[in-house]
C-alpha positions in Angstrom: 161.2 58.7 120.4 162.4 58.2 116.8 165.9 60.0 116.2 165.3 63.2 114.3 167.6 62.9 111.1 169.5 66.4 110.3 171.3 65.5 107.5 170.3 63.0 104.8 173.0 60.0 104.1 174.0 61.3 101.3 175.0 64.5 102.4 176.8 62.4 105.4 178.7 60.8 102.5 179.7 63.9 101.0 180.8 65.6 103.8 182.6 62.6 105.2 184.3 62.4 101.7 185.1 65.8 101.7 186.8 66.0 105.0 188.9 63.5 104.0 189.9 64.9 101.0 190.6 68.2 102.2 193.2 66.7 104.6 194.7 64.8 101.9 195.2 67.3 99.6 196.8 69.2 102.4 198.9 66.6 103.5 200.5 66.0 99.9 201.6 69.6 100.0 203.4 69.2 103.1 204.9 66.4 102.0 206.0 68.2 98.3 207.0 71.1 100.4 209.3 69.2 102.9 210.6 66.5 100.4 214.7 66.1 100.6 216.6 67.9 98.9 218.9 67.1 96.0 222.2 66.9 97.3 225.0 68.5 94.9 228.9 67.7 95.7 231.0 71.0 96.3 234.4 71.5 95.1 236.8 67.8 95.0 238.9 68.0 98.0 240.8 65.6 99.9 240.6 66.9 103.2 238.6 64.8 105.8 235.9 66.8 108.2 235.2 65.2 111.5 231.8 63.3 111.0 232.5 59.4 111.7 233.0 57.6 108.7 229.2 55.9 109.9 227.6 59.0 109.5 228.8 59.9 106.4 227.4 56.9 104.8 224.0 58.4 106.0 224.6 61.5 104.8 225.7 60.9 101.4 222.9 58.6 101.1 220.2 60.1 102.3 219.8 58.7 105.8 219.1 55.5 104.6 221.0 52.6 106.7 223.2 50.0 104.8 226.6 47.4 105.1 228.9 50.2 104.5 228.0 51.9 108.0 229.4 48.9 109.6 232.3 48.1 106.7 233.7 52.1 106.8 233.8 51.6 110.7 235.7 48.5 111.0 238.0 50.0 108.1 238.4 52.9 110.5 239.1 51.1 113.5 241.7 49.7 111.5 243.4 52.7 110.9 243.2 53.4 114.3 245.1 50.0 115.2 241.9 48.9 117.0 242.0 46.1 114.8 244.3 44.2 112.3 244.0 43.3 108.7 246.5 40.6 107.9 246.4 38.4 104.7 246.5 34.8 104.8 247.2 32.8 101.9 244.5 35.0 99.2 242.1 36.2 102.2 242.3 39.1 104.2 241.8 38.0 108.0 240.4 40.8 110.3 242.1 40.3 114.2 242.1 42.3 117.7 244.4 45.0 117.4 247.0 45.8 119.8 245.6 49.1 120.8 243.0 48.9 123.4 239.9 51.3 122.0 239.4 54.5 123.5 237.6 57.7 121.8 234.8 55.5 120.5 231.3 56.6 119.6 228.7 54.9 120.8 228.2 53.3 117.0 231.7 52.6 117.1 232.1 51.1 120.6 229.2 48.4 120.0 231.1 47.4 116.6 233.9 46.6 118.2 232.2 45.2 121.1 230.7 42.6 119.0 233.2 42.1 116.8 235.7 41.4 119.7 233.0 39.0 121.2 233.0 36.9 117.8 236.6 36.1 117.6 236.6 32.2 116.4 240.7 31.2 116.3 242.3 34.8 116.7 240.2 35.8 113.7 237.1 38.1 113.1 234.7 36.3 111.1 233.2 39.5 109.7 231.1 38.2 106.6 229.0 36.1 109.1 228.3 39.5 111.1 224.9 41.7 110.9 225.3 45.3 112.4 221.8 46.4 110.5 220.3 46.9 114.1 222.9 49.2 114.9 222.2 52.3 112.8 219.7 53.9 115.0 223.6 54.8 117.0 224.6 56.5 114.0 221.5 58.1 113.2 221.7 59.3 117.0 225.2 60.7 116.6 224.2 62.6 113.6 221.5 63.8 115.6 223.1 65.5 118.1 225.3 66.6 115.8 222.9 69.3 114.2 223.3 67.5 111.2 219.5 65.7 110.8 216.4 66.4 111.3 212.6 65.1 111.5 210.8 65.8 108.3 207.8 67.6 110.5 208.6 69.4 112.9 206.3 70.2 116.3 204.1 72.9 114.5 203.7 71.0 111.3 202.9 67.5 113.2 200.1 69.4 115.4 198.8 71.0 111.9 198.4 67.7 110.3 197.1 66.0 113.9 194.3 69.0 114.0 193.7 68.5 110.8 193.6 64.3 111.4 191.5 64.8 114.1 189.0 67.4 112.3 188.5 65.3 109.7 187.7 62.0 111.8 185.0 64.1 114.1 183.9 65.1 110.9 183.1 61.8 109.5 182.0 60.3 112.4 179.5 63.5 113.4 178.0 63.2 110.0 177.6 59.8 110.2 175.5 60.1 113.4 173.6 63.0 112.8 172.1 60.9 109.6 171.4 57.8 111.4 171.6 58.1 115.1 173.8 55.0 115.5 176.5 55.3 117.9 178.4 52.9 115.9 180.0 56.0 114.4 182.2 56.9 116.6 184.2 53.5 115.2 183.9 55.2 111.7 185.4 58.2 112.9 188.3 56.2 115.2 189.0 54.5 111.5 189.6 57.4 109.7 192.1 59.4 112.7 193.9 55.5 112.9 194.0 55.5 109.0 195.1 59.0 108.6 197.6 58.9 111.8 199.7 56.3 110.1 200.1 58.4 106.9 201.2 61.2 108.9 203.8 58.5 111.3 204.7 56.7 107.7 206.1 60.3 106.2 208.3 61.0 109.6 211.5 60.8 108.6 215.6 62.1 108.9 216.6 64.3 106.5 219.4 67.0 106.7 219.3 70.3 108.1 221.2 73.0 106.9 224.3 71.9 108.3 223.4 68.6 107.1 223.1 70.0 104.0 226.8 71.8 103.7 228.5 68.4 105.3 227.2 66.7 102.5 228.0 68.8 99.8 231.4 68.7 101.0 232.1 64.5 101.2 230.6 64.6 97.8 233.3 66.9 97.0 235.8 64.2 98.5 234.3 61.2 96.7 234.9 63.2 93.7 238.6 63.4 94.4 239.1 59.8 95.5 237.1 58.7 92.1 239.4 60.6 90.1 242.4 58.5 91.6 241.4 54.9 89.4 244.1 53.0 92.0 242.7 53.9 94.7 238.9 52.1 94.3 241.4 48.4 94.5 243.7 49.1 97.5 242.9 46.2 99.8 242.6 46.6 103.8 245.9 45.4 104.0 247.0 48.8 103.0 245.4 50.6 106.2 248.8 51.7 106.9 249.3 53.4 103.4 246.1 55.2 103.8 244.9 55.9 107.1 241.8 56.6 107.3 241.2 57.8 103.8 240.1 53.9 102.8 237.2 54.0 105.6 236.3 57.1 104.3 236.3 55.4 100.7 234.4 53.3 101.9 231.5 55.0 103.8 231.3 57.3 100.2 231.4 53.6 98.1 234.3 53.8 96.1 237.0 51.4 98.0 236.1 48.2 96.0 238.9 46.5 97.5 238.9 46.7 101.0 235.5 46.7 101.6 234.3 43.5 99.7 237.4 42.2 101.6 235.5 42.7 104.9 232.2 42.5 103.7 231.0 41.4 100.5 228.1 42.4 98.0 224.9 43.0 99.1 221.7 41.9 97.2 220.6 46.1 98.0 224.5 47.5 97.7 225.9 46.5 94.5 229.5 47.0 93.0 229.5 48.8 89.6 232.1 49.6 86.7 229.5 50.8 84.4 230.6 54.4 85.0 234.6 53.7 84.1 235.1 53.1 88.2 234.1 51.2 91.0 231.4 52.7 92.2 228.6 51.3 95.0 225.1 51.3 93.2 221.7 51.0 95.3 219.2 48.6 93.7 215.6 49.2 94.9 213.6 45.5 94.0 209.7 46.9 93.5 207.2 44.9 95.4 203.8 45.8 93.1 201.6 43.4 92.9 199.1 44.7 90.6 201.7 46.3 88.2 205.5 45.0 88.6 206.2 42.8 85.6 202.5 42.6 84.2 201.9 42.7 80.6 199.6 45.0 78.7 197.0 42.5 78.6 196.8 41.3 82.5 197.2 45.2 83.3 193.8 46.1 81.0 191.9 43.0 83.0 192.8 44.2 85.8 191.6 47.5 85.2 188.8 46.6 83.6 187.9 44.2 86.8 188.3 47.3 89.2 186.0 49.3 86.9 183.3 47.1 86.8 183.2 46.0 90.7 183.4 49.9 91.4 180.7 50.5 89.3 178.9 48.2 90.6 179.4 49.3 94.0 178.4 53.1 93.8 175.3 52.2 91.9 173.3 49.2 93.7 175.7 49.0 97.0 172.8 50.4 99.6 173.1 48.1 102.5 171.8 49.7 106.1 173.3 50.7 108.4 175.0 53.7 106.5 177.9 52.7 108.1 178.4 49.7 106.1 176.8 51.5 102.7 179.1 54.6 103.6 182.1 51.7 103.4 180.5 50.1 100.4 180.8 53.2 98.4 184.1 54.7 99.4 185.4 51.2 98.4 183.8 51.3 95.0 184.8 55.2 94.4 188.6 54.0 95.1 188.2 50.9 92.6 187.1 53.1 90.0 189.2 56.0 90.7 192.0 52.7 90.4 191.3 51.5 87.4 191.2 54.5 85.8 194.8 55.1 87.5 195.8 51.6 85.8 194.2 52.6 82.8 195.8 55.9 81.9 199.0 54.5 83.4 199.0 51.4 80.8 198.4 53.4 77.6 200.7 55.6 79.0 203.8 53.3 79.4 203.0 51.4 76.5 203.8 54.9 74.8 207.1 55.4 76.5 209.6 52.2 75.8 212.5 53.1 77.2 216.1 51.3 75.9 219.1 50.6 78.2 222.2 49.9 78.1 224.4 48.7 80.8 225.7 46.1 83.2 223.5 43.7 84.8 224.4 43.5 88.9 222.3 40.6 90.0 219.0 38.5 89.0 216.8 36.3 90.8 213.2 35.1 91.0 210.7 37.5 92.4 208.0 36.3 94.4 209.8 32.1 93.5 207.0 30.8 96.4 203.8 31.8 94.7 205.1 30.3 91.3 203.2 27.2 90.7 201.8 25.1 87.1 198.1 26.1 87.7 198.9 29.6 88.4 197.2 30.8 85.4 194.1 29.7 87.0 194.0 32.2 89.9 192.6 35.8 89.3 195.1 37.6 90.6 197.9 35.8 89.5 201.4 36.6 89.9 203.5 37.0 87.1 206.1 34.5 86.5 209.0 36.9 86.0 212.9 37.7 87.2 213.9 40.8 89.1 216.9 41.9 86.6 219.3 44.8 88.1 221.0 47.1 84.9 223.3 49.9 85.7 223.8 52.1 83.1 226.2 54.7 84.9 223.6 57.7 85.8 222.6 57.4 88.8 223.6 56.3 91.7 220.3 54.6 92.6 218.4 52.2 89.6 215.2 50.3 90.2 215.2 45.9 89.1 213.7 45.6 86.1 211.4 42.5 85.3 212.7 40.1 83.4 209.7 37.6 82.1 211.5 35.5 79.7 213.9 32.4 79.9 217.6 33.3 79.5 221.4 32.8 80.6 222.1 36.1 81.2 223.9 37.0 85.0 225.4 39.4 86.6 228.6 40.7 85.0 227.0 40.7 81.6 226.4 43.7 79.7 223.3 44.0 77.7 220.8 46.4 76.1 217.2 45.9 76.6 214.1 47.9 75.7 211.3 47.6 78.5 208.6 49.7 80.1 209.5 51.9 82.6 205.9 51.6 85.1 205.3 48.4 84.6 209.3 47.6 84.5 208.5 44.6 82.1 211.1 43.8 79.6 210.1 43.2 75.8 213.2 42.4 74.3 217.0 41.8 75.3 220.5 41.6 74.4 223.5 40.7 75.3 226.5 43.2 74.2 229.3 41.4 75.8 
């Protein structure tokens, strides 16, 4: 007996595309009305609260793990007399202090458990060290704490799961009452797997209330140790002197000394003197592959490209079963709702060159393996360009320009150059100094 059709395919299209959106649009608002908060520093202060100096690296920086969780916590178990800084000849050596450990957090204790267990000659070798897997401790301790918390909480997460799972018995009922094929449940399993991982990617830590005030606070103490210019230089060999005021300095990334003493400069965690101090400076490196470093030319083709295949698509893309034409179409409505994205965004940053001026804190190719001579023959080619990181004192946080012309310049040089702030192409630069 033939299957009786209730809905026509292209009502199953809309309805399918309507589900979805109406779950998008309410997921974007829970994610504009649950986005962290700016933090502000309170009053400068130089009294210490209790918080490890691990977790205030977290929380001045937004819960985002780096080297300075482990650096402020070896600079602290210094000051404790857990371990030694002595200097040897123009190096500062890190050794076993004469104080056996006791009080240790769990982020603490597994520092100092692998940094006892690496002793090569008496010595520490900390540079050749990689505490990055240990942050989930710290994150743990601020947990309990009261001072973090998951970005949904229970009621929101079964809200957006309801909704998740609405939406993906949606399309997949719709799809099936059109054509009867029980290939739609697969459609529908899609859509909840696609949607699920939006909601898993937008879990994250942020702070809570009390979070919040801790914050505000050790921003307050930054302040103060920023307005002492000395300070930012004292090496670890000075533990004694300072106590636990340079771990401190540290975790809040303004004891220059010490910490590239025991650590170093990260490729992410740069040193700055842009601002008139030593200041630690996050570098995002953008990994775009349809916009990071194009020109106005290859960001038109490519929008033109998209256009025309989506086009294509929605007007003579009818393959059975509607499964597969149900596929064919969402795929060309997202090219051409793309290119028109690249579009407006192209004329748009062509509109708005933006200058800078400021110190540049590291270069190197991007993407160096997919450079090659007949690259210009390949469609989606990469662009042959440099990521180039520029502080220019405002933030705390910049994002690597693209750099797609030869030059000498490296880090340590200052220079003014006027670029595109989407794309993050350079058109021209200088150097100042």
């Amino acid at each position: 007996m033939p299957f009786n059709h209730p809905v026509s395919r292209e009502t199953s299209v809309i309805v399918s595309a309507a589900a979805v959106a109406l779950w998008l649009v309410s997921y974007a608002l829970v994610l504009i009305l649950t986005r962290r908060r700016v933090l502000k520093p309170g009053p400068a202060t130089e009294d210490l609260r209790s918080e490890s100096p691990a977790v205030v690296a977290l929380l001045v920086n937004q819960w985002q793990p780096a080297p300075d969780l482990a650096e402020a916590t070896i600079l602290d178990l210094g000051a404790r007399r857990f371990v030694e800084f002595r200097l040897t000849g123009e190096r500062t050596a890190v050794h076993i202090g004469p104080e056996y450990p006791t009080g240790l957090n769990a982020y603490e204790q597994v520092v100092f458990d692998r940094l006892s267990g690496a002793v090569v000659g008496g010595v520490i070798p900390t540079g050749k060290l990689n505490f990055a897997d240990l942050s989930r401790l710290a994150l743990q301790e601020a947990k309990d704490a009261g001072l973090s918390q998951l970005r949904f909480d229970q009621r929101t997460l079964i809200w957006l799961a309801s909704g998740a799972l609405a939406a993906a018995v949606a399309v997949g009922g719709s799809i099936f009452w059109a054509t009867g094929n029980g290939s739609a449940i697969v459609a529908g399993f899609l859509v909840l797997l696609a949607l699920g991982g939006l909601i898993a990617a937008g879990q994250r830590a942020q702070h809570s209330a009390a979070g919040l005030e801790a914050a505000q606070h050790w921003l307050g103490v930054r302040a103060f140790m920023r307005s002492h210019a000395s300070f930012a230089e004292q090496p670890a060999t000075t533990i004694d002197r300072w106590e636990r005021y340079l771990a401190y300095g540290s975790a809040l990334g303004v004891t220059h000394g010490a910490t590239l003493e025991i650590g170093g400069d990260e490729r992410d965690l740069r040193w700055s003197s842009q601002a008139g101090g030593w200041r630690r400076v996050r570098v995002d490196y953008p990994r775009g592959w349809d916009r990071y470093g194009r020109s106005v030319p290859d960001l038109l083709r490519q929008a033109g490209m998209r256009l025309v295949g989506g086009v294509a698509l929605v007007l003579f893309w009818r393959v059975p079963p509607l499964l597969i034409t149900t596929i064919g179409l969402l795929l060309g409505a997202y090219l051409v709702l793309r290119a028109l994205y690249l579009l407006v965004r192209t004329v748009l940053d062509l509109a708005m060159t933006q200058t800078v001026t400021g110190e540049v804190l590291w270069r190197e190719p991007w993407r160096p393996s997919r450079f090659s001579p007949k690259q210009e023959l390949y469609v989606w080619r990469v662009p042959r360009v440099h990521y180039l990181a520029v502080d220019d004192g405002k933030s705390e946080r910049l994002t690597a320009w693209a750099l797609p012309m030869p030059s000498s310049i490296a880090p340590g040089s200052k220079v003014r150059l006027k670029a595109h702030p989407w794309s993050r192409r350079i058109d021209d630069i200088n150097l100042i100094e």
